[in-house]
C-alpha positions as CSV (number, residue, x, y, z in Angstrom):
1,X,66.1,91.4,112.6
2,X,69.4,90.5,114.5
3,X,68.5,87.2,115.0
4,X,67.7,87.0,111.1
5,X,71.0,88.6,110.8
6,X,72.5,86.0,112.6
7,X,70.8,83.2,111.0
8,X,72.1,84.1,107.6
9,X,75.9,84.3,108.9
10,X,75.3,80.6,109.7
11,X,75.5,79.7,106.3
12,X,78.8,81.7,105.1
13,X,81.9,79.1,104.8
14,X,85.1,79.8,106.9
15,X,88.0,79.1,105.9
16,X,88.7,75.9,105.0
17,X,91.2,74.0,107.3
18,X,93.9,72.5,105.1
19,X,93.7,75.8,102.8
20,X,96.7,77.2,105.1
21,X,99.7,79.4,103.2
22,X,103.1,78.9,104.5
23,X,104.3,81.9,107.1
24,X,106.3,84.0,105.0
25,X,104.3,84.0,102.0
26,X,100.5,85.1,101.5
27,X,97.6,83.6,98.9
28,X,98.5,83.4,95.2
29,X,96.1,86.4,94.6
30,X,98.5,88.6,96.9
31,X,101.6,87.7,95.2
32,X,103.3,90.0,92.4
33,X,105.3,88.8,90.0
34,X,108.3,90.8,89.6
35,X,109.7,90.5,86.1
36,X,113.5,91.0,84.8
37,X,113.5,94.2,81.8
38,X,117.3,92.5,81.1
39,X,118.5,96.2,80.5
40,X,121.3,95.6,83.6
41,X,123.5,92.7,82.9
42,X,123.9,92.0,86.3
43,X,120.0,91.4,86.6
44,X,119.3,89.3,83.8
45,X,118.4,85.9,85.7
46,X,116.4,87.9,88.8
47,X,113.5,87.2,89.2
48,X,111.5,87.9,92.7
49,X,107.9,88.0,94.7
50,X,106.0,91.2,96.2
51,X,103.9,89.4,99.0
52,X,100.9,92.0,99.5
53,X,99.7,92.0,102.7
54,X,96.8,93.7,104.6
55,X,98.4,96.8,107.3
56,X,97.7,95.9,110.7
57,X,95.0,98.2,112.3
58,X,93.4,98.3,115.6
59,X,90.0,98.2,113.4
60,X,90.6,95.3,111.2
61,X,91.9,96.4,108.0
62,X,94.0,100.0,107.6
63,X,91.9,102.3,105.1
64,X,94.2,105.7,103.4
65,X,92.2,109.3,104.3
66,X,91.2,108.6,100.4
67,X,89.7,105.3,101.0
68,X,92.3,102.9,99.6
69,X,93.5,100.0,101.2
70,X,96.5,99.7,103.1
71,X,99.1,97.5,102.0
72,X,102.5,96.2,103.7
73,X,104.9,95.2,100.9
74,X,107.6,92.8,101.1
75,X,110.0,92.2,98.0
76,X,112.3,88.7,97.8
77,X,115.0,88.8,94.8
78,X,116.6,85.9,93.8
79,X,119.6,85.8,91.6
80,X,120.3,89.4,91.6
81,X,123.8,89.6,91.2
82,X,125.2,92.7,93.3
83,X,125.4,96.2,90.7
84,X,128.5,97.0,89.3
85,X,128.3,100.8,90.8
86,X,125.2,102.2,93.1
87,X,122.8,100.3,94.1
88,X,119.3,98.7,93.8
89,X,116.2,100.9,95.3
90,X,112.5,99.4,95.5
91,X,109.7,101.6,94.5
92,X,105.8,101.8,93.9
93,X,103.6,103.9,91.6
94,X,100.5,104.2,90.0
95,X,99.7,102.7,86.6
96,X,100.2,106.3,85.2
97,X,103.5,106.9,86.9
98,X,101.8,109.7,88.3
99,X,102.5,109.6,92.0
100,X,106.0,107.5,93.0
101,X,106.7,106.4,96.4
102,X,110.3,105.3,97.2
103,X,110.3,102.1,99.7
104,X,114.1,102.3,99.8
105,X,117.4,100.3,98.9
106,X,117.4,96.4,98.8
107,X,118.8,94.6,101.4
108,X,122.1,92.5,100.6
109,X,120.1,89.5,100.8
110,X,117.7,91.3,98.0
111,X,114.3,92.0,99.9
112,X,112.5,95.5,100.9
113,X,109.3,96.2,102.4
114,X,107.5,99.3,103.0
115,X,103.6,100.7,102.4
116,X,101.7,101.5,99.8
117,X,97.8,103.0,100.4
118,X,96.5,102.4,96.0
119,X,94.5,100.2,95.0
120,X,96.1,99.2,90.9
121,X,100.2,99.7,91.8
122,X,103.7,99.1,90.2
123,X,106.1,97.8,91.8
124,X,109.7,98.7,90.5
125,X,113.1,97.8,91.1
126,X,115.6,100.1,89.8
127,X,119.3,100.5,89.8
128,X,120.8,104.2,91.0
129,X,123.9,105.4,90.6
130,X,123.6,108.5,92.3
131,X,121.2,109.6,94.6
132,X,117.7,110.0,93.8
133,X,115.0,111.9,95.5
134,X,111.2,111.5,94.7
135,X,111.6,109.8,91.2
136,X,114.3,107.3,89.8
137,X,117.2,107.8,87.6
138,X,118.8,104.9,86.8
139,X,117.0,102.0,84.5
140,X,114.4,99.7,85.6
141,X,115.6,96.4,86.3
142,X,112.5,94.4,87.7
143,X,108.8,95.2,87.3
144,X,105.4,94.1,88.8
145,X,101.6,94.9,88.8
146,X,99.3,94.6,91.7
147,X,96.2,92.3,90.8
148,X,93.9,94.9,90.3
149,X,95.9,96.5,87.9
150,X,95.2,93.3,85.0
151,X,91.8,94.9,85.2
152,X,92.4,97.3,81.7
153,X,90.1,98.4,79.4
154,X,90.1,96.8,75.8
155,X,90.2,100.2,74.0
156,X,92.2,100.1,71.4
157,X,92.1,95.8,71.4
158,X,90.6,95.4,68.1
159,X,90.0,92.3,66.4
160,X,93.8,92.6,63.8
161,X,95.2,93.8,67.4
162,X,98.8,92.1,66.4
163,X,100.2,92.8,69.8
164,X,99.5,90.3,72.6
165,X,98.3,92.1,76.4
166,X,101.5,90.8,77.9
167,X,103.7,92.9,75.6
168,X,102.6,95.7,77.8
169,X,102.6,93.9,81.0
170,X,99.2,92.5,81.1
171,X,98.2,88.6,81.3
């Protein structure tokens, strides 16, 4: 049986040599989009990356006590001019804005990084003017959605459906 085993792992491709991603940035698939809302003037021409990465675990890949993945999240912003009063805090949620996590207060440079242990994720950039605890305050200035949160249901997509998926944030 092993040796049968063994045989048939003979024929699964590796990687392919020239398919190498640059250092600081991981496969398309792992990238989020992060998306100006244009409610803070200062933010209109940001635009930015979440570079989803795999935690490091001594067992191959980290696993939550749920069962979810664990992710390492790094944000880039570019042209994100610095806010007029409070600052700019990096957070991630569930599709249902049920459960926020706070990653914590871009850099002056405009990148963050922190964890996140769902499997569909938002990732949101807001601006706070005063201290926030477990949920924001202040408006959303840049949005994203993990990969496996395009995966939606077409309830309520009829055929005289007038309003295209990416209205809502969908592609």
């Amino acid at each position: 049986m092993v040796a049968f085993l063994v045989y048939l792992a003979s024929f699964i491709p590796g990687p392919a040599p020239d398919a190498v991603c640059p250092p600081d940035t991981g496969p398309e698939y792992y990238a989020i989009d992060l998306i100006p809302t244009k409610r803070v003037p200062a933010a209109r021409r940001a635009s930015g990356i979440a570079s989803v990465s795999f935690a490091s675990s001594p067992f191959g890949i980290a696993v939550s006590s749920e069962g979810h993945y664990v992710y390492d999240l790094a944000l880039r912003i570019d042209n994100l001019k610095p806010a007029p009063e409070g600052e700019y805090v990096a957070w991630v949620s569930t599709p249902n804005l049920k459960e926020v996590v706070r990653l914590g207060a871009l850099t002056s440079d405009g990148t963050a990084s922190g964890r996140v242990m769902w499997n569909k994720f938002l990732v949101i950039v807001t601006l706070e003017t005063v201290e926030s605890g477990t949920r924001w305050l202040g408006p959303v200035v840049l949005r994203g959605l993990s990969r496996s949160g395009f995966m939606h249901t077409m309830a309520g997509h009829g055929p005289f459906q007038q309003e295209p998926c990416a209205t809502f944030g969908y592609y």
